[in-house]
C-alpha positions as CSV (number, residue, x, y, z in Angstrom):
1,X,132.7,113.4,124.6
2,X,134.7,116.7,123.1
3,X,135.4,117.9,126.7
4,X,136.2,114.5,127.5
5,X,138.8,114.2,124.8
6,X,140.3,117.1,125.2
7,X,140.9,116.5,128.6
8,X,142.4,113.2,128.1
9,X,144.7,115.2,125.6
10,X,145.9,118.0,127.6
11,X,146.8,115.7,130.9
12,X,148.8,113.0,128.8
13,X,150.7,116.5,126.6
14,X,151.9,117.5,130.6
15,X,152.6,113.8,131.5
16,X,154.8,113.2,128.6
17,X,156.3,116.8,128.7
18,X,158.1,116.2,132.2
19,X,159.4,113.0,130.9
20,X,160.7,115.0,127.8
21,X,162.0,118.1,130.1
22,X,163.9,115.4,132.5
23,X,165.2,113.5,130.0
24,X,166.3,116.6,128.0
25,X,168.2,118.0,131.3
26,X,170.0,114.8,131.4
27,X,171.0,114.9,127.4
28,X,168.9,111.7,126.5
29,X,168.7,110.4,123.0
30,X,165.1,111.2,122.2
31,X,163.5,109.5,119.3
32,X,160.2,110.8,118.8
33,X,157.5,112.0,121.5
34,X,153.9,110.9,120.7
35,X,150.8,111.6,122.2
36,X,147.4,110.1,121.5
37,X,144.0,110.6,122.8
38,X,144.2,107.5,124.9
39,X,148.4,107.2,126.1
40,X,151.3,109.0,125.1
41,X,155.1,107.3,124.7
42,X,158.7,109.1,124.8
43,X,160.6,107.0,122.5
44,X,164.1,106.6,123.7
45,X,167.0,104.0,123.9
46,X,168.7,105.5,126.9
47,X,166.4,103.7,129.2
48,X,168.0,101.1,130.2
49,X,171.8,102.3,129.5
50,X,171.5,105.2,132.0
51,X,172.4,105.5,135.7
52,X,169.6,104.6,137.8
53,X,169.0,108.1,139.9
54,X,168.4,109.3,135.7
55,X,166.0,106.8,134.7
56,X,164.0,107.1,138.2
57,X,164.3,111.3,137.8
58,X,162.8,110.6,134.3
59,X,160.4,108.2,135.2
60,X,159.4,110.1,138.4
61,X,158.9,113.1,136.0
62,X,155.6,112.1,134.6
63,X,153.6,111.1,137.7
64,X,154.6,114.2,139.4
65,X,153.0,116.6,136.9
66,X,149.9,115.3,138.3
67,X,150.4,116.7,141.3
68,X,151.0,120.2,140.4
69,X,147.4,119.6,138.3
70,X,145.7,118.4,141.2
71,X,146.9,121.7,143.3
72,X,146.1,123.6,140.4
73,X,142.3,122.4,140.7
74,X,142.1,122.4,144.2
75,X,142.9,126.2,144.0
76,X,140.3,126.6,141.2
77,X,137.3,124.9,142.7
78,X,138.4,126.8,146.2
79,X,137.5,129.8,144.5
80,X,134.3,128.5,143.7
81,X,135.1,128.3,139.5
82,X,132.8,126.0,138.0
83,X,133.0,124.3,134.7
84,X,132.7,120.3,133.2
85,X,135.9,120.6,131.8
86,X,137.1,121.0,135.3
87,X,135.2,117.8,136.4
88,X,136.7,116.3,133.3
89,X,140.1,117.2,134.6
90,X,139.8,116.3,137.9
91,X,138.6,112.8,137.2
92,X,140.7,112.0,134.0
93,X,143.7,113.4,135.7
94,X,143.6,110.5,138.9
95,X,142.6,107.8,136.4
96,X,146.0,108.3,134.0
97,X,148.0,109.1,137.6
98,X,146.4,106.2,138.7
99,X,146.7,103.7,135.8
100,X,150.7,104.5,135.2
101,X,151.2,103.4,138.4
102,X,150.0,100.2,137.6
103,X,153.5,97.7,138.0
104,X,153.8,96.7,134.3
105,X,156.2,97.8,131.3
106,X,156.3,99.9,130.0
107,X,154.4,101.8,132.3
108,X,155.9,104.3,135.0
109,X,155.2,102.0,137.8
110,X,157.1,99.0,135.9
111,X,159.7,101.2,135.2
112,X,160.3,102.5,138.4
113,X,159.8,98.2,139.6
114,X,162.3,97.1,137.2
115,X,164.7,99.8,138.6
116,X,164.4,98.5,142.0
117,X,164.8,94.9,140.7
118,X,168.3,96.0,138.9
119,X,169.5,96.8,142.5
120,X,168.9,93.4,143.9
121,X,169.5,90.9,140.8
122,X,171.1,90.7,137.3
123,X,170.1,93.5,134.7
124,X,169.3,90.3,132.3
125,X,167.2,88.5,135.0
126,X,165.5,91.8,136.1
127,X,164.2,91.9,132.3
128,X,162.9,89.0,131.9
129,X,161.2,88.9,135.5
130,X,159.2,92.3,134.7
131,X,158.2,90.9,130.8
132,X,156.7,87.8,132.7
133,X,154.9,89.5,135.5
134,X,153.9,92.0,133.5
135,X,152.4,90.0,131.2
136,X,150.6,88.1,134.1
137,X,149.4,91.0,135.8
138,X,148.0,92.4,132.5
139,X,146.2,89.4,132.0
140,X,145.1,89.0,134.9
141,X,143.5,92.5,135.3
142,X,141.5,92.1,131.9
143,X,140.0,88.7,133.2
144,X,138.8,90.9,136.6
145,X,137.4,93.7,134.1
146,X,136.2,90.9,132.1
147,X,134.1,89.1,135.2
148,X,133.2,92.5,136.4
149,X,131.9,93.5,132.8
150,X,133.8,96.6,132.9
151,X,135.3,96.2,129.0
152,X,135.6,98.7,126.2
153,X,137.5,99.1,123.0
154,X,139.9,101.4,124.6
155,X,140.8,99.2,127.1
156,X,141.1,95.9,124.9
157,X,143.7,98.1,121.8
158,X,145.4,99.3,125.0
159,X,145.7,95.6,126.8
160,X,146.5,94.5,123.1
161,X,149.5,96.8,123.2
162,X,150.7,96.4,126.7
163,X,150.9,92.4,125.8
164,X,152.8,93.1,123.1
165,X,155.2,95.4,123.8
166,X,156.0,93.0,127.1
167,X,156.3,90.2,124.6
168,X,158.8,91.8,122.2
169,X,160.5,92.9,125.5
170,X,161.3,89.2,126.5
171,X,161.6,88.2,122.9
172,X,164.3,90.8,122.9
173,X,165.8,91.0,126.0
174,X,169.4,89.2,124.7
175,X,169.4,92.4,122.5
176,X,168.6,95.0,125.4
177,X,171.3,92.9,126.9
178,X,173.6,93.9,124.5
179,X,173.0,97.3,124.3
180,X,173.5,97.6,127.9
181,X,176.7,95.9,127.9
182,X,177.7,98.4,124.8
183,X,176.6,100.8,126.9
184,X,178.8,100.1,130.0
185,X,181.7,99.3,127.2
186,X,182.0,102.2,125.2
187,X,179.9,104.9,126.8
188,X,180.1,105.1,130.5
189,X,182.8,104.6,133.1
190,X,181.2,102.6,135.6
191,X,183.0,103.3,138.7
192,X,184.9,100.7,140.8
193,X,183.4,101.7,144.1
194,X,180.4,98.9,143.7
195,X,182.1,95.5,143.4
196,X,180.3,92.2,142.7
197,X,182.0,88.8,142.7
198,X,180.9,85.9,140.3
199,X,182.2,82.8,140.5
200,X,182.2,80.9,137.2
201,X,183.1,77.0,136.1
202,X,185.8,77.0,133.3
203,X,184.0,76.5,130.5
204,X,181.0,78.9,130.9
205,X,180.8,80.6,127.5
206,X,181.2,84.4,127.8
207,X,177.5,84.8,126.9
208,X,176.2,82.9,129.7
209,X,178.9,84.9,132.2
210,X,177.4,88.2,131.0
211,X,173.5,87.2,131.6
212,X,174.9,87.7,135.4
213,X,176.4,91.3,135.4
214,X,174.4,93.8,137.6
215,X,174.2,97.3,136.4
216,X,176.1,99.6,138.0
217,X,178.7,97.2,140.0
218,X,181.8,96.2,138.4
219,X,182.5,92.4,138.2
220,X,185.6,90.3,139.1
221,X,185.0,87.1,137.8
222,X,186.7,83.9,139.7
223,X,186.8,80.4,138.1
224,X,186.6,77.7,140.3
225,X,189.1,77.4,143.0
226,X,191.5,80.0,141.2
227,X,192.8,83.4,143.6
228,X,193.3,85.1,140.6
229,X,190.1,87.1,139.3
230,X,188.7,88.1,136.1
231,X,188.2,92.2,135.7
232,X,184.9,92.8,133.7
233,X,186.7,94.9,131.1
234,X,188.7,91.8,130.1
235,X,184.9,89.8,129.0
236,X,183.7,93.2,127.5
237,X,187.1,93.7,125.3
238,X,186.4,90.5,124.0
239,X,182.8,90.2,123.5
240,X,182.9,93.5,121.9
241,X,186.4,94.3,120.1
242,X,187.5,90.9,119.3
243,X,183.8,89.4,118.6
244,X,184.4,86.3,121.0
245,X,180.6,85.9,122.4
246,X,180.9,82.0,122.6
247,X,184.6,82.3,124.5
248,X,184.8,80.2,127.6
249,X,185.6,82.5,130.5
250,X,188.9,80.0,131.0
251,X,190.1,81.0,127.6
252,X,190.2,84.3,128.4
253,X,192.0,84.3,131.9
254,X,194.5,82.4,129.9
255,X,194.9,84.9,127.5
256,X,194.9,88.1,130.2
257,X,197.6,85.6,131.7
């Protein structure tokens, strides 16, 4: 059990450290880094205010250590070097690769999901769609464990904490809405090179609008049959420096008029 743990210990330490290292190279915010016998978490709020080639090079980061460890103990047992911490490696190594591949947040697999999903649909819907499926698929994973009697403590504190933090991701998601938006507002020049058109009745409160920005595209807004559009930057200015979040889109046209 002492070989076991440790093992568990020094594959997550490696996992989490490429996170850290790619993170660090692309001057993240960094919280806290924690490692426990059972998972590890880097705690950052960059995640989903970055450029999608750095949160996949981040995310990428962790599952790739594992390759480097499987190489590692290839080379080891070629040379005929034969210990249980070895075994303990080699097995606990595919099972963590394995499991944080699994397509749920906040997992790497989910992660590198939800990335995909933020090049096809709304940042705002691509959050809640990965809460809700990752809340299915957790649940329904633990009712096949469950009917194939393959259950333990571990797994249960660690389904326990899956659900939740998928939960508090939904609960949350007009926040990490915001924070994107503040993100693309204040902090990063999104270039005009991607363009996405929405088309928007006249009285659609700015909040609503904003639930259908796509991350990295810039926005021109068109209300009803008017040839004139909305730029994004007008919304942003006023959800943001005037504090007009409940401003009908028309409203705003009329003032940029």
């Amino acid at each position: 059990m002492f070989i076991e743990l440790i093992s568990f210990f020094v594959i997550i330490t490696i996992h989490e450290l490429g996170h850290f290292i790619a993170a660090r190279y692309y001057k993240w915010n960094i919280t806290r880094l924690m490692i426990w016998p059972f998972g590890g978490v880097m705690e950052t709020d960059d995640f989903y205010n970055r450029p999608s080639k750095e949160e996949f090079v981040v995310t990428i980061a962790g599952p790739l250590q594992h390759i480097w460890i499987f190489i590692v103990l290839g080379i080891m047992y070629f040379i005929q070097v034969q210990h249980v911490l070895l075994d303990q490696l080699l097995i606990i190594n595919t099972i963590i690769l394995f499991f944080n591949l699994i397509p749920v947040l906040p997992l790497d697999g989910g992660r590198m999901v939800f990335i995909l999903l933020t090049k096809v649909t709304a940042f705002h819907r691509a959050v809640v769609w990965m809460s809700i499926s990752s809340i299915t698929i957790i649940g329904v994973i633990n009712v096949i464990l469950w009917l194939m009697q393959w259950t333990s403590i571990h797994l249960t504190f660690l389904s326990i904490f899956l659900l939740l933090d998928n939960w508090l991701l939904w609960r949350n998601k007009h926040i990490i809405l915001l924070k994107h938006l503040l993100a693309r507002y204040f902090i990063s020049d999104i270039e005009q090179t991607n363009i996405a058109v929405l088309r928007a009745a006249s009285n659609t409160p700015l909040s609503e609008l904003v639930k259908h920005f796509k991350k990295e595209y810039y926005h021109y807004i068109y209300l009803d049959h008017s040839s004139k559009p909305l730029p994004e930057d007008a919304c942003l200015h006023a959800m943001f420096t005037r504090n007009e979040p409940f401003l009908t889109v028309a409203s705003i046209q009329a003032r940029e008029a």
